[in-house]
N, CA and C of each residue as an Amber inpcrd file, in Angstrom:
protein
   459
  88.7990000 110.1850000 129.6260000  89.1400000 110.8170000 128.3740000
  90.3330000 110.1200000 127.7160000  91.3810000 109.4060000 128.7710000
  92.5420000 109.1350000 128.0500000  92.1170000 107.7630000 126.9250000
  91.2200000 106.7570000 128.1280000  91.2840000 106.0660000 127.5360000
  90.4370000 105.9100000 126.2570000  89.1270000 106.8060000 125.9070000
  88.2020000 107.2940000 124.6430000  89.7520000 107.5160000 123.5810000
  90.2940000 108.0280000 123.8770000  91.5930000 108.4620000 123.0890000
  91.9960000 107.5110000 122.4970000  92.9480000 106.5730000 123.6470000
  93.3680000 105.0680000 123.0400000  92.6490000 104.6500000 122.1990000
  90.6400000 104.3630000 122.3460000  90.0920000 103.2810000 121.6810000
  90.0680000 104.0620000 120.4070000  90.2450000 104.9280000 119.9340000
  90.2740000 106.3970000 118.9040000  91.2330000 105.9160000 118.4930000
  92.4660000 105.6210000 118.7710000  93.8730000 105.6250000 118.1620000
  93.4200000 103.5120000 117.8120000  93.0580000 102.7450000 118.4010000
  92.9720000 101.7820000 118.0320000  92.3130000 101.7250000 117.0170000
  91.2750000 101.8000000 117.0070000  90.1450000 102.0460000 115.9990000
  90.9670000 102.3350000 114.1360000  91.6960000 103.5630000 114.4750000
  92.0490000 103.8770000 112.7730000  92.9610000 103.2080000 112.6780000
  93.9320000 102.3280000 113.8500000  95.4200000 101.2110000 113.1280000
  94.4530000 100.5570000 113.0050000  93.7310000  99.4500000 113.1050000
  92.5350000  98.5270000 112.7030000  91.7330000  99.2570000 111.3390000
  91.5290000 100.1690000 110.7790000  90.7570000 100.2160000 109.6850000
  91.7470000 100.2950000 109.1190000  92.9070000 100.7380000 109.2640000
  94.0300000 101.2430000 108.0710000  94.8870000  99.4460000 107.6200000
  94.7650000  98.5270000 108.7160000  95.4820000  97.3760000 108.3690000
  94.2500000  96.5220000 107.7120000  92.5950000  96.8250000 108.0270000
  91.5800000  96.1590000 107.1110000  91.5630000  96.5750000 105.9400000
  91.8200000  98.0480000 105.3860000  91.7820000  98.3270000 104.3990000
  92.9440000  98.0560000 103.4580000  93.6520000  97.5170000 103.5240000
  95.2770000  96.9430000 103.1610000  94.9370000  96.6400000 101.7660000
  96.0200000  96.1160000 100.9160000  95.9120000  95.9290000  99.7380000
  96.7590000  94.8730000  99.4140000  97.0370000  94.7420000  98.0090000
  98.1910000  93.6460000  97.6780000  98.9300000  94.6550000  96.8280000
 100.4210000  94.5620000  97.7440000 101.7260000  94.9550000  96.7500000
 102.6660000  95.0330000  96.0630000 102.6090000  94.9310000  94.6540000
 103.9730000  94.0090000  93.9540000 104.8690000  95.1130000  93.9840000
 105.8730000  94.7810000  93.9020000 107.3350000  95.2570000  93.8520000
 108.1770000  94.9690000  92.8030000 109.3800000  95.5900000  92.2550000
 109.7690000  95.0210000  90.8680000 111.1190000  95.7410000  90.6580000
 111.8960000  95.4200000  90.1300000 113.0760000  95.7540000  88.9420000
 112.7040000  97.2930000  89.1110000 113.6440000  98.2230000  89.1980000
 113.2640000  99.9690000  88.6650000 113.6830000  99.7570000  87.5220000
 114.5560000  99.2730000  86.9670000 114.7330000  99.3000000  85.2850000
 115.0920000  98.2450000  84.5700000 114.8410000  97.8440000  83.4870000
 114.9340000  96.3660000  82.8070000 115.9580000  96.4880000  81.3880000
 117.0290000  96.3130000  81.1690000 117.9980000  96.0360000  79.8170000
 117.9510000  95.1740000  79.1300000 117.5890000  95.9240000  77.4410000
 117.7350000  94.3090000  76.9860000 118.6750000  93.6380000  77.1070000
 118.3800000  92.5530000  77.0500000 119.7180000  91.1200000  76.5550000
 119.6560000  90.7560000  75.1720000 120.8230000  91.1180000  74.9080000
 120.4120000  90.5900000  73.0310000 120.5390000  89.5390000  72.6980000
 121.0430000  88.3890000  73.5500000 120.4560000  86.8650000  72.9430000
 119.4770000  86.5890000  73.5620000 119.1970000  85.3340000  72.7520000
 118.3590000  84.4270000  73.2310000 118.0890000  83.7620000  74.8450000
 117.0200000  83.6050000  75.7860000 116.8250000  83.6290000  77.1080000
 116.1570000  81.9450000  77.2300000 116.4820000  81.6230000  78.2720000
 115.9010000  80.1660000  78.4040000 115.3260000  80.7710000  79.7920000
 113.8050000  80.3440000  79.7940000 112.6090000  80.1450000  81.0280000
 112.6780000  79.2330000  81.8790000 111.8900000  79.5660000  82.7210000
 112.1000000  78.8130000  84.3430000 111.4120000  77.4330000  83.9180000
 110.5980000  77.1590000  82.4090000 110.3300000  75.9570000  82.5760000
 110.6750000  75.3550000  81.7250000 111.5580000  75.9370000  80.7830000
 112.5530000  75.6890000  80.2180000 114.1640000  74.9130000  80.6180000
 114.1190000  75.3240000  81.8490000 114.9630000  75.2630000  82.5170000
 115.2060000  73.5460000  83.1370000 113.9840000  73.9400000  84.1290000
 113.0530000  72.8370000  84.8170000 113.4320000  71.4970000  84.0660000
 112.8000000  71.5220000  82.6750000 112.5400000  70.8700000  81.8890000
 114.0640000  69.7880000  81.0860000 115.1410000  70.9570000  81.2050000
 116.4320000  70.5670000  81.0590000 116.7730000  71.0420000  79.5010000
 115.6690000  72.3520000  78.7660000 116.0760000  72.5770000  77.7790000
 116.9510000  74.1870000  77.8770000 116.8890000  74.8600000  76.4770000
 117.6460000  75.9010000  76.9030000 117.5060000  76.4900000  75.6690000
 117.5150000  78.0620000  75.8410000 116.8020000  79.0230000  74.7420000
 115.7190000  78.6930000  74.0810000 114.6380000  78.9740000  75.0800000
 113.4080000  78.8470000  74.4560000 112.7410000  80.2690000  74.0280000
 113.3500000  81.4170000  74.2340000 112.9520000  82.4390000  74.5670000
 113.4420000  83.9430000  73.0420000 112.8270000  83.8820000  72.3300000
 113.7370000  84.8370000  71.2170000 114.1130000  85.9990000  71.9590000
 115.3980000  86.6050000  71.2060000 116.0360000  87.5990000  71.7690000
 115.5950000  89.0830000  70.9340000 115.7120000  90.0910000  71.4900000
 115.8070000  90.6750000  72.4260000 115.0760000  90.1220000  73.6370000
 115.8460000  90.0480000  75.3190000 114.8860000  89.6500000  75.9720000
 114.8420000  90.0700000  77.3660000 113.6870000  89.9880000  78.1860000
 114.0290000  90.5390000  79.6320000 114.4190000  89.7710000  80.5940000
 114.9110000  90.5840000  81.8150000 114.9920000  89.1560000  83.0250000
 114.3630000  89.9630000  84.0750000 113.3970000  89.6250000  84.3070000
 112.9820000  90.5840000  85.7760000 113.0680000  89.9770000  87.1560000
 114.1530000  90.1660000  87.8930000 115.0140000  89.3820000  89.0320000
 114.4700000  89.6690000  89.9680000 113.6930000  90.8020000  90.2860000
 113.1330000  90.7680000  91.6330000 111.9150000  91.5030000  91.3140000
 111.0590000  90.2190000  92.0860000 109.4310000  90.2180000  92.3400000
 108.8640000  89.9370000  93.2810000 108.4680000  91.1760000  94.3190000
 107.8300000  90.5770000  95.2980000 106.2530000  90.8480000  95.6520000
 105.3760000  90.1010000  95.9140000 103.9270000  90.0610000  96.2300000
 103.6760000  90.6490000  97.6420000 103.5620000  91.1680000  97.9110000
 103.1910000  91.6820000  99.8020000 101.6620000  91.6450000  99.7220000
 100.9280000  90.8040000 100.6320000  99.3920000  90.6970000 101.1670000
  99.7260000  91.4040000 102.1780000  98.6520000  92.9880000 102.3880000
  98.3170000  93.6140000 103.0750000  97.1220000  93.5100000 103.2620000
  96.1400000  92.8260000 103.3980000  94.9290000  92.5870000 103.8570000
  94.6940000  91.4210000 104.7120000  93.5040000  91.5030000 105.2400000
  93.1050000  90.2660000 106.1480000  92.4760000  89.2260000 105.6680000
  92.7860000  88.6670000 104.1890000  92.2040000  87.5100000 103.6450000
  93.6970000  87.1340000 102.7840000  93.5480000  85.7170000 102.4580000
  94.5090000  84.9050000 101.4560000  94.1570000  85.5110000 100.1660000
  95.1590000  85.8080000  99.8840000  95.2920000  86.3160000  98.2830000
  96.1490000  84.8390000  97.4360000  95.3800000  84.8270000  96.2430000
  95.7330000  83.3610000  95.5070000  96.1970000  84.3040000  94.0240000
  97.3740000  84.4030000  93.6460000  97.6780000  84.6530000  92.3770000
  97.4470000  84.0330000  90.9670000  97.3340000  84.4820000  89.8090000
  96.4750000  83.6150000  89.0920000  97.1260000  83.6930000  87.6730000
  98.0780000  84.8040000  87.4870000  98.6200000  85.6650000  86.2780000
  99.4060000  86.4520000  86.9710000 100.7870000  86.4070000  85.9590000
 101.6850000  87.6890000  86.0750000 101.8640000  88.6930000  84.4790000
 101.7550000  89.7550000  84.0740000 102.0460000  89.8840000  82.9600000
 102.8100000  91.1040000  82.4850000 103.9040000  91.3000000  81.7870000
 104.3810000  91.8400000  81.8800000 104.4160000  93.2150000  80.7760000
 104.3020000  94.3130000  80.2660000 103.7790000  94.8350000  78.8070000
 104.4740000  95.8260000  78.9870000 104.4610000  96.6570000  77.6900000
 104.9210000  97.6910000  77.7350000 104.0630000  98.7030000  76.8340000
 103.6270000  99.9920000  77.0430000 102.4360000 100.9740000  76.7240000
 102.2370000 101.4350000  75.5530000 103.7740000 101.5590000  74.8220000
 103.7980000 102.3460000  73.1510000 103.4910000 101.3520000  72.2770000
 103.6600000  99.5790000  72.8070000 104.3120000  98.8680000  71.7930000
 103.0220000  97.8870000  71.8710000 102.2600000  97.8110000  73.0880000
 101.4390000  96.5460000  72.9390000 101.7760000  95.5910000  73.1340000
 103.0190000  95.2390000  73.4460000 103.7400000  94.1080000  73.9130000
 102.7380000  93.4180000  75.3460000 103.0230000  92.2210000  74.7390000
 102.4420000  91.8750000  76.4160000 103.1240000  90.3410000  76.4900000
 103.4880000  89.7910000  77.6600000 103.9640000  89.1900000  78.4210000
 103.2680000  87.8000000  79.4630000 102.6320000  87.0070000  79.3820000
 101.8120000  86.5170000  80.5680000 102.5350000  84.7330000  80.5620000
 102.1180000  85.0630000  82.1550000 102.6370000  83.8580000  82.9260000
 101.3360000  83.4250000  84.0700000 101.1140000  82.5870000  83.2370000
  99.7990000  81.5370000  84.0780000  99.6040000  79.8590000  84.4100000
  99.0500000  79.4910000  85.2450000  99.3560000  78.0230000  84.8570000
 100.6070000  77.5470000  85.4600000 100.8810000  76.0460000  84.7420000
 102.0570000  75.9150000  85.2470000 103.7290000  76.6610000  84.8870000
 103.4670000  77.3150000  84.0420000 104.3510000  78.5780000  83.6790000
 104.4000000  79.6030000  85.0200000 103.8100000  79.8520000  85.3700000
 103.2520000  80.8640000  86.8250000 104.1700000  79.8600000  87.6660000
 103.9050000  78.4430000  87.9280000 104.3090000  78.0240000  89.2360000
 105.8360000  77.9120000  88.8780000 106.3540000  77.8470000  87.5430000
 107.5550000  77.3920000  87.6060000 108.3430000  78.8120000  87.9060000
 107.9550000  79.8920000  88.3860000 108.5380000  81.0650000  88.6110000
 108.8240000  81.1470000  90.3500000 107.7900000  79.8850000  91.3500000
 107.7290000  79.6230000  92.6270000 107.3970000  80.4680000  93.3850000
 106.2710000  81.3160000  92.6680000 105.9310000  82.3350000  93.5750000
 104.6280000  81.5100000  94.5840000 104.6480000  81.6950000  95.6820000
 103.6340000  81.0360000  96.2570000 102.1540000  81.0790000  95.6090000
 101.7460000  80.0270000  96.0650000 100.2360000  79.9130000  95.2580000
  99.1800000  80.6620000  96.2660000  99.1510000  80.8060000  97.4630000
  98.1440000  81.0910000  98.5860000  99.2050000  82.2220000  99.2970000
  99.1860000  83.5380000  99.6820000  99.6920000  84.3930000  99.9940000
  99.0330000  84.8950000 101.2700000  99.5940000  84.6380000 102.6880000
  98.3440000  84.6890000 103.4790000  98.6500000  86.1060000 103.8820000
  97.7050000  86.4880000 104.7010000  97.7490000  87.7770000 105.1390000
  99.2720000  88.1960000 105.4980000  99.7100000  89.2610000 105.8500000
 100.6320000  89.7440000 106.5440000 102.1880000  89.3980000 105.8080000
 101.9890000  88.5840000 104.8100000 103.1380000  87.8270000 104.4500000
 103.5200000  88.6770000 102.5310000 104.8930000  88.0580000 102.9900000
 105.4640000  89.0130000 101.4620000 106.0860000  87.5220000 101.1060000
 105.8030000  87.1980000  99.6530000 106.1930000  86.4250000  98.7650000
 107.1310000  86.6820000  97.5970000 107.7430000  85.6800000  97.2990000
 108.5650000  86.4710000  96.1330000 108.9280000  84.9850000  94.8760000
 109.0190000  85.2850000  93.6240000 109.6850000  84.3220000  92.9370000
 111.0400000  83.7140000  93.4670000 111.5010000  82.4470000  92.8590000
 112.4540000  82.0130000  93.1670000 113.2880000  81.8280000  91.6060000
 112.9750000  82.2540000  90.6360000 113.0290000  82.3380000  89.1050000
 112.9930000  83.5210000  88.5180000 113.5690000  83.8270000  87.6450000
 113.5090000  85.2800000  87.2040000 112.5200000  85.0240000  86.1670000
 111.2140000  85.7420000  85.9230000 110.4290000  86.1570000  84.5570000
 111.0010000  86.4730000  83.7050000 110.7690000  86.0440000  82.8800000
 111.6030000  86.1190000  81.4390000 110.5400000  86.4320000  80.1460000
 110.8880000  87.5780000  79.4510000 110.3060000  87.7250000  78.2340000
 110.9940000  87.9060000  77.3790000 110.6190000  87.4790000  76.2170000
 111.5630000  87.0920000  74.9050000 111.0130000  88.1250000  73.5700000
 111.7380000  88.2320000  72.7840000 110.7440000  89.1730000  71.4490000
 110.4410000  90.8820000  71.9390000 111.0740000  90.9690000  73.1020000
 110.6360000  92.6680000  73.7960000 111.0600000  93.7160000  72.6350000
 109.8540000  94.0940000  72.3880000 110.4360000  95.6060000  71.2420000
 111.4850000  96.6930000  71.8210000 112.4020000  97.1330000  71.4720000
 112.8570000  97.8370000  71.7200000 113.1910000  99.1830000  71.0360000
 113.2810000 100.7630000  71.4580000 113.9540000 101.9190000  70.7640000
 114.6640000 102.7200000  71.0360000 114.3700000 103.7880000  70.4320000
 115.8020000 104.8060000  70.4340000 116.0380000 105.4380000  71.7210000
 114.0260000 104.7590000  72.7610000 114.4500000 105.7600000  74.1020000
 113.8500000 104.9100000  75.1890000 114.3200000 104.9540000  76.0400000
 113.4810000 104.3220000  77.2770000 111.9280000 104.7720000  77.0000000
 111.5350000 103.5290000  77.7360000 109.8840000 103.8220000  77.5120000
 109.1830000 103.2250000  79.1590000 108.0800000 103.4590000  79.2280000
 107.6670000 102.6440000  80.5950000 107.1370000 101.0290000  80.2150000
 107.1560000  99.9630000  81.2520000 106.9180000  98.7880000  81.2600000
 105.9480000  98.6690000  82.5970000 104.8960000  98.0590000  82.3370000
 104.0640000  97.7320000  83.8550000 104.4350000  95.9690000  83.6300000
 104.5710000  95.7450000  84.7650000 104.4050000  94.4710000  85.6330000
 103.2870000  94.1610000  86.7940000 102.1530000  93.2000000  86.1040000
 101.0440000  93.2640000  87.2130000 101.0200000  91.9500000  87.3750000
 100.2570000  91.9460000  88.7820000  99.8060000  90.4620000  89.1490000
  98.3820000  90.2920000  89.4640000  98.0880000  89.4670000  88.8550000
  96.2770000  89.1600000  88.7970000  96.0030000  88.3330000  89.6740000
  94.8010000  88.0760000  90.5350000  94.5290000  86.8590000  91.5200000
  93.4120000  87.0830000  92.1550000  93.1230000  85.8930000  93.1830000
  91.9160000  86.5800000  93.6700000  91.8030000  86.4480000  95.3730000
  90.7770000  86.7490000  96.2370000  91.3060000  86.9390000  97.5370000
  90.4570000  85.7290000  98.2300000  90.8350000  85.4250000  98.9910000
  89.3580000  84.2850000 100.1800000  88.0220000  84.4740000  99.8590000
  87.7250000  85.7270000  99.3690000  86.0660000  86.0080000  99.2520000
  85.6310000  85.9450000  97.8730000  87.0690000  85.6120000  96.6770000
  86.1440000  85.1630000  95.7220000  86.6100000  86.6080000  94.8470000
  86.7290000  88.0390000  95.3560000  86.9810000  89.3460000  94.9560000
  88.4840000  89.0680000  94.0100000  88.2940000  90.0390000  92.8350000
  89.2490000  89.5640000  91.8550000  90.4230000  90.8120000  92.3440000
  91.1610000  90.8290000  92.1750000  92.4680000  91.6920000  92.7810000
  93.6540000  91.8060000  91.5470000  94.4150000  93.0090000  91.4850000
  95.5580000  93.4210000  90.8250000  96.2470000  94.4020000  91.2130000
  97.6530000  94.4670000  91.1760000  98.6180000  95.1850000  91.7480000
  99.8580000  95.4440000  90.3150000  99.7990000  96.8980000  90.0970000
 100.5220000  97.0470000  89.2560000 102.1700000  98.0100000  89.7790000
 103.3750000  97.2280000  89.3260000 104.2750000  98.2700000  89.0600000
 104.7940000  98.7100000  88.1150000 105.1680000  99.9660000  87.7840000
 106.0790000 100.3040000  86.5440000 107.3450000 100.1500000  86.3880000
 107.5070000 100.0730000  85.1520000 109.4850000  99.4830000  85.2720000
 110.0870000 100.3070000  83.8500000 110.8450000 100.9840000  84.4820000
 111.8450000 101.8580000  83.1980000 111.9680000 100.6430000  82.2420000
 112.1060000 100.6980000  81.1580000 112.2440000  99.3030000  80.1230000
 113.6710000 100.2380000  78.9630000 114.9480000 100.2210000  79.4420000
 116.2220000 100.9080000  79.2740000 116.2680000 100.5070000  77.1720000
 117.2000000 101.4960000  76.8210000 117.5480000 100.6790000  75.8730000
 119.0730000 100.3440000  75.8840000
């Protein structure tokens, strides 16, 4: 009986770590900056304020693969719900942020660049902001992980 038990208790940590997901992580709240922002490939590049102001900096981003396949990121984008604003980082814009390209199982990734958006509407009240990441997994399956982010005024 004990051991029917064990293979019982094995059994659901094994479906609960197959059924895993991908998890981004983010900023709880974002302030504007009222000048002008220079980008990570902007940066790279050796220029500076490429970015119109009002603008964001979102400093911490992290990817966590909770599943048992490579997750490949493909898009980050950043928006906000009242305004329609939207935000995207793909391409070599995406890599210049250094978030890993292949995210293997078990592993948490993170930028080495802060995302930067430029032109962010702003008003009289905090509003919500999602930050998602688009990609796809080893099998080809398309994947997204969204967080929300207070967007301050």
């Amino acid at each position: 009986m004990k051991a029917f038990l064990i293979l019982l208790a094995t059994l659901s940590v094994t479906t609960q770590v197959n059924a895993g997901e991908i998890v981004l992580e983010t900023n709880n709240h974002l302030y504007p900056i009222p000048g002008r922002g220079t980008s990570c490939t902007a940066m790279n590049a050796g220029r500076e304020q490429d970015l119109s102001a009002p603008h964001v900096s979102i400093s911490e981003l992290y990817v966590t693969n909770n599943t048992a396949q490579n997750f490949y990121p493909t898009r980050l984008t950043f928006t906000t719900g009242d305004t329609g604003y939207v935000c995207s980082y793909t391409g070599q814009v995406l890599n210049d942020l250094g978030l890993a390209k292949n995210i293997k199982p078990g592993q948490r990734a993170q930028t080495f660049c802060n995302m930067k958006c430029g032109a962010v509407p702003f008003g009289q009240m905090a509003k919500p902001g999602y930050l998602t990441v688009y990609g796809h997994m080893s099998d080809g399956q398309t994947v997204e992980a969204t967080a929300e982010i207070e967007v301050m005024n």
